[in-house]
C-alpha positions in Angstrom: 92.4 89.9 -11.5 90.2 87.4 -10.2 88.3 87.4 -6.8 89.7 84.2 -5.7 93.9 86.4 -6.7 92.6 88.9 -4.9 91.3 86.7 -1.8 95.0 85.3 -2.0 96.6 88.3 -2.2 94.7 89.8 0.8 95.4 85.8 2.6 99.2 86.3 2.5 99.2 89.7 3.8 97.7 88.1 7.5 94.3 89.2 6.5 91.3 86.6 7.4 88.8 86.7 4.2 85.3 85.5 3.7 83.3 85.5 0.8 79.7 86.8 1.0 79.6 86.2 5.1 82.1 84.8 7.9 81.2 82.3 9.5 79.5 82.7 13.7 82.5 83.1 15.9 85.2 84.5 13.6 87.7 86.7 15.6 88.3 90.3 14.9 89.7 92.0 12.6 88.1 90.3 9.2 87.4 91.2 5.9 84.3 89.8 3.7 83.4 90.4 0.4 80.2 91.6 -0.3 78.2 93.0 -3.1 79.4 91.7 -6.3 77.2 93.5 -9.4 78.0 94.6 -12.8 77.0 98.0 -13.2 78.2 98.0 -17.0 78.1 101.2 -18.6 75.1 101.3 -21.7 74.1 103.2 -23.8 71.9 102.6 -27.3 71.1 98.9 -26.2 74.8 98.4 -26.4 77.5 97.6 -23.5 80.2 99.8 -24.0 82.4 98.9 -21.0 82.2 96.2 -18.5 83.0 96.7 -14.7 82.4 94.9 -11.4 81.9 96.6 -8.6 83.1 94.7 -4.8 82.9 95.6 -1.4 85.6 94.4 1.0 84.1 95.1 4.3 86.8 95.3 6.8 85.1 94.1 10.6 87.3 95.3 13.5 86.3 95.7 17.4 85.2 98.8 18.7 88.6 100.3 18.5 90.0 100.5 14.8 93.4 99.7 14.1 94.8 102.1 11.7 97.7 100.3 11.0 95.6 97.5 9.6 93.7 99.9 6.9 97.2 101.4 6.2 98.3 98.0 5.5 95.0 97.3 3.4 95.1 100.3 1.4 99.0 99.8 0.7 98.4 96.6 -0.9 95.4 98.0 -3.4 97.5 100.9 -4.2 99.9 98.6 -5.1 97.9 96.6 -7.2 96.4 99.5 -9.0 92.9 98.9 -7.3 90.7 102.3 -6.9 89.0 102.5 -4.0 86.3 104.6 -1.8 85.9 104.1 1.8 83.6 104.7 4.3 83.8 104.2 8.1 80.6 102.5 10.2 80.4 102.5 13.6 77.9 99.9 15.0 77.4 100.4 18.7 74.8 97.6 18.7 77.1 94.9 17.8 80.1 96.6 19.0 82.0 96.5 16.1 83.8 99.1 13.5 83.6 98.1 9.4 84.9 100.3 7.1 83.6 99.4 3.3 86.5 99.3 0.6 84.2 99.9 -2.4 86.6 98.9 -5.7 85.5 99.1 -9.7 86.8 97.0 -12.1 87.1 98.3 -15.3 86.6 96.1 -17.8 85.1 93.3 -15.4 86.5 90.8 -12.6 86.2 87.4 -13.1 84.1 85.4 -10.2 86.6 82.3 -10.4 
């Protein structure tokens, strides 16, 4: 799967999606993509399995909508895509995130 599928993917679902950062003024509830790396796994100066590693970061008001990451998860489930999460509150901005962190065995490509 590519990141511009998976940007489509999460598009036709109702989601509003940003790569790297969204844009001043963009209305609650949004998801960017952050944190692209390859932390391929090495050993004896040789690459023995590639993975990307991507962070969707979900951006909701104060008040999170459960429904929504039911919805979110749902859809990565059913397109076999691991996930962690963890939930953020900041009061300074007054907004929730919560960080879908997803691996990609075997890499992603970035088209």
């Amino acid at each position: 799967m590519t990141i511009s599928s998976l940007k489509t993917l999460l598009e036709t679902n109702g989601f509003n999606v940003n790569l790297g950062v969204a844009p001043d003024g963009t209305a609650c509830p949004y998801i960017v993509f952050r944190d692209v790396t390859n932390p391929n796994f090495a050993a004896d100066n040789k690459t023995y399995t590639e993975t990307t590693s991507l962070r969707l970061n979900l951006v909701e008001s104060e008040v999170r909508n459960w429904s929504l990451h039911a919805t979110l998860k749902r859809i990565l489930d059913e397109n076999s895509l691991p996930y962690s999460v963890t939930y953020v509150d900041d009061s300074d901005e007054q907004v929730t995130e919560t960080y879908f962190d997803i691996t990609f065995l075997g890499g992603i490509l970035n088209a």
